[in-house]
N, C-alpha and C positions, 0 to 999 in steps of 0.2 A: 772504700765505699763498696757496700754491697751491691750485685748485680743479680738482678731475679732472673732467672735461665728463661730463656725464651720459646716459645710454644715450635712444638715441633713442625717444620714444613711438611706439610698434607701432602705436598707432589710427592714427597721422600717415601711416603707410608707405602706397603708390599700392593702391587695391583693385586684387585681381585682377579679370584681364577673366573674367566670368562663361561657365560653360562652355554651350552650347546644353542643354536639357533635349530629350533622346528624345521625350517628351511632346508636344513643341510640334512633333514633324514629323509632316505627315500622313499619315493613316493610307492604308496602300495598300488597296484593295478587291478589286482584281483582277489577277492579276495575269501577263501572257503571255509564255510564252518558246521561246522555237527554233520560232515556230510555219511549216508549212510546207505548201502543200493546193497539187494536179495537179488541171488538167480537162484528160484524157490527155494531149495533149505542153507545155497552156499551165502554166505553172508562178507560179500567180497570188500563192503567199504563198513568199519562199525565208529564212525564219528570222527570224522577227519578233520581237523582243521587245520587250514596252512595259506598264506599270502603267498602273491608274486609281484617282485617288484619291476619300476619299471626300467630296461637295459638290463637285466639282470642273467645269467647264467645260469638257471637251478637245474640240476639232476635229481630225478624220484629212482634210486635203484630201491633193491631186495630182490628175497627168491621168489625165483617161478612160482606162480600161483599165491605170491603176497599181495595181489590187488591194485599194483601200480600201475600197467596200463586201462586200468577201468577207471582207476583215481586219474590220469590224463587226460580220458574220452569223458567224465562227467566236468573236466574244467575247463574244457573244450566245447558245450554243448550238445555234443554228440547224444552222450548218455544222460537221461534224466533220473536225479538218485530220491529215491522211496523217502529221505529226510535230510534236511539241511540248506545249505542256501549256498549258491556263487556267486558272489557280489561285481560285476564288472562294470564300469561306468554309469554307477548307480542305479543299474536294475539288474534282479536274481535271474542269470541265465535259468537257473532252473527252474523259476516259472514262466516261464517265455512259452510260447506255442511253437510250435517245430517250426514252422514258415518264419516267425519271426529269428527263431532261431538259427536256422537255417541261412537267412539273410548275414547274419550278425557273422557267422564262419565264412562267408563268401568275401564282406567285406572288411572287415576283422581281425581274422583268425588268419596262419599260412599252417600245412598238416605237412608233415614229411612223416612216409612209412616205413618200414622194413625193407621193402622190397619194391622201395620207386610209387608202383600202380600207376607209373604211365601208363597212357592209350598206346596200344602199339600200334595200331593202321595210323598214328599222325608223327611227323617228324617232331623232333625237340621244341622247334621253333614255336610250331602248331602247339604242342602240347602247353607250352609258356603261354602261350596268346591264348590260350581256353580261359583260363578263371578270369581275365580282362573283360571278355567278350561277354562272359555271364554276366559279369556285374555294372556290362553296357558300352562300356567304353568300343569307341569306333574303333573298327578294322587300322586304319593308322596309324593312330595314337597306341592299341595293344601291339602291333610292332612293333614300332617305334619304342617301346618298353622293353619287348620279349627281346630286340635286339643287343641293348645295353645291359640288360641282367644276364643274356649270356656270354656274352664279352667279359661283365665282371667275375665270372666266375672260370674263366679262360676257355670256354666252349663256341667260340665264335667260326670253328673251323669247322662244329659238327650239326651246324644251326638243320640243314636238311636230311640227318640221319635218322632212320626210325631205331627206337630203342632196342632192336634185335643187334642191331649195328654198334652199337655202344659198347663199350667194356662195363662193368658192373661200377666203379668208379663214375664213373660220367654219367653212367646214367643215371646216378643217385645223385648228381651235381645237377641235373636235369631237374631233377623233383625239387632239389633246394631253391634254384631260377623259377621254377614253380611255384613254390610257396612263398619267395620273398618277392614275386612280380607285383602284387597290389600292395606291398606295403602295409602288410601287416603290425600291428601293434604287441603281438605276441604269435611265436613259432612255437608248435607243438610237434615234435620231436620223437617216434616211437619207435627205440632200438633203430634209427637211422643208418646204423655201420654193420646191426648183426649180419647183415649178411655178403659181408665183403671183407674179404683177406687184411692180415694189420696192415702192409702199406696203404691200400687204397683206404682202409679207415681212415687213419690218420691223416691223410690227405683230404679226405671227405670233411671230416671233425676241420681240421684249419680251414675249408672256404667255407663251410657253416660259419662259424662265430666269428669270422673275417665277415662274411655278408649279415650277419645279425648287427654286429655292433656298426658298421656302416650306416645300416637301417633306425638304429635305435629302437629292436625289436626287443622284447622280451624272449628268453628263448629257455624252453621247459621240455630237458631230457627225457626220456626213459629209459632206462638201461641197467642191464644187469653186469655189463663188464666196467670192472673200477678204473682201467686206464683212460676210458668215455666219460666215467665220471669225475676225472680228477682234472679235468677239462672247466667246469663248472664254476664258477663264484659261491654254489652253496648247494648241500646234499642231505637230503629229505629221505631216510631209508623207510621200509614201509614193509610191516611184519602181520601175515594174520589181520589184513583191514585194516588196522592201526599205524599212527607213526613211533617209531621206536627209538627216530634218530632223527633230530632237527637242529644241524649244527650254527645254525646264525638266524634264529626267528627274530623278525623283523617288529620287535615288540618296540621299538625306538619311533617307528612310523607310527603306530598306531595313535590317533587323537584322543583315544579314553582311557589311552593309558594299561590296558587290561595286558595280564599278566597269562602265560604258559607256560608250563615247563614240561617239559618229554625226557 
């Protein structure tokens, strides 16, 4: 007696390959495009466009005079550029009004510079408790902050020192307690180590991104030395106003799907 073969079990058949979930790409935070700013005939930014996501490590290096720290200072609000747009929580910093802008950096943004720009007439402590204090919070509660941020960064011994008093180390450890006091949504980062010896860099660079990812800051380098940048989750080189090097664009977050290549 013949037997008619039997339809094959469905369970049996190869799973699909699972499609990527939206979900799991990261979110963009910020996000810049056609950006383009003149200092009369030098023509420092000529159509930038670049995301930052959110948690993310990005380094902008290239050479002196390739326009990365202007590309920083207009992603930052600082600088307003001649064309293009900064998309941050759904409105163009770049057309914001200084005040509003201005707001948006106090309660926002954390700036770490080159070279600290602490107050030197206020102790560490003082210095941490200033950007609370602007943006309102009671004399207490900014303590009660400035005290825990500089514990976390191991400065609890030098809470009453003025920055004369510091090592160049600490006292850029100072600026970081500074910037990451209000809890900022993203650290803006300009050449932070140039001007401190490699150990104390390097020591600098680990409680930065030790206090970023605590934070679940965004945190956006500038830097022209590659060992700062190799620090990083992703590196944006920047040539002549332009980007030259966009090694991981975050074309996967994007909802329209739009495409760049560099």
């Amino acid at each position: 007696m013949s037997t008619t073969p039997s339809a094959p079990n469905a369970s049996a058949a190869p799973a699909a390959s699972p499609t990527p979930s939206p979900a799991s790409a990261p979110e963009v935070i910020v996000r810049a495009r056609g950006l383009k700013l003149a200092f009369g005939a030098t023509r420092a930014l000529r159509g930038i466009d670049l995301d930052i996501a959110t948690d993310e490590v990005l380094a902008i290096t290239g050479p002196s005079g390739s326009g990365k720290s202007t590309l920083l200072h207009v992603l930052a609000g600082v600088l307003t550029p001649d064309a293009g747009s900064v998309l941050y929580g759904g409105r163009d910093v770049a057309a914001l009004n200084e005040a509003d802008r201005a707001r948006l950096r106090l309660a926002e943004f954390g700036f770490i510079f080159q070279f600290g720009q602490l107050l030197p007439d206020l102790s560490a402590l003082d210095n941490v408790t200033l950007p609370l204090l602007l943006a309102g919070a009671s004399r207490r509660e900014a303590l009660t902050r400035a005290h825990a941020q500089l514990a976390a960064l191991d400065l609890g011994d030098h809470e009453r020192k003025l920055p004369t008093q510091l090592s160049g180390g600490q006292a850029q450890r100072v600026a970081v307690a500074r910037a990451l006091v209000t809890s900022p949504r993203i650290l803006f980062a300009d050449e932070p180590t140039g001007s401190l010896d490699s150990l104390a860099a390097e020591q600098t660079m680990g409680a930065l991104l030790k206090a970023a990812r605590a934070a679940h800051s965004a945190l956006v380098i500038v830097t022209h030395d590659a060992r700062i940048a190799a620090y990083a989750d992703r590196e944006v080189i920047i040539r002549d106003g332009r980007v030259s090097l966009n090694n991981g664009l975050l074309a996967a977050a994007r909802p329209d799907g739009e495409e760049q290549t560099r």
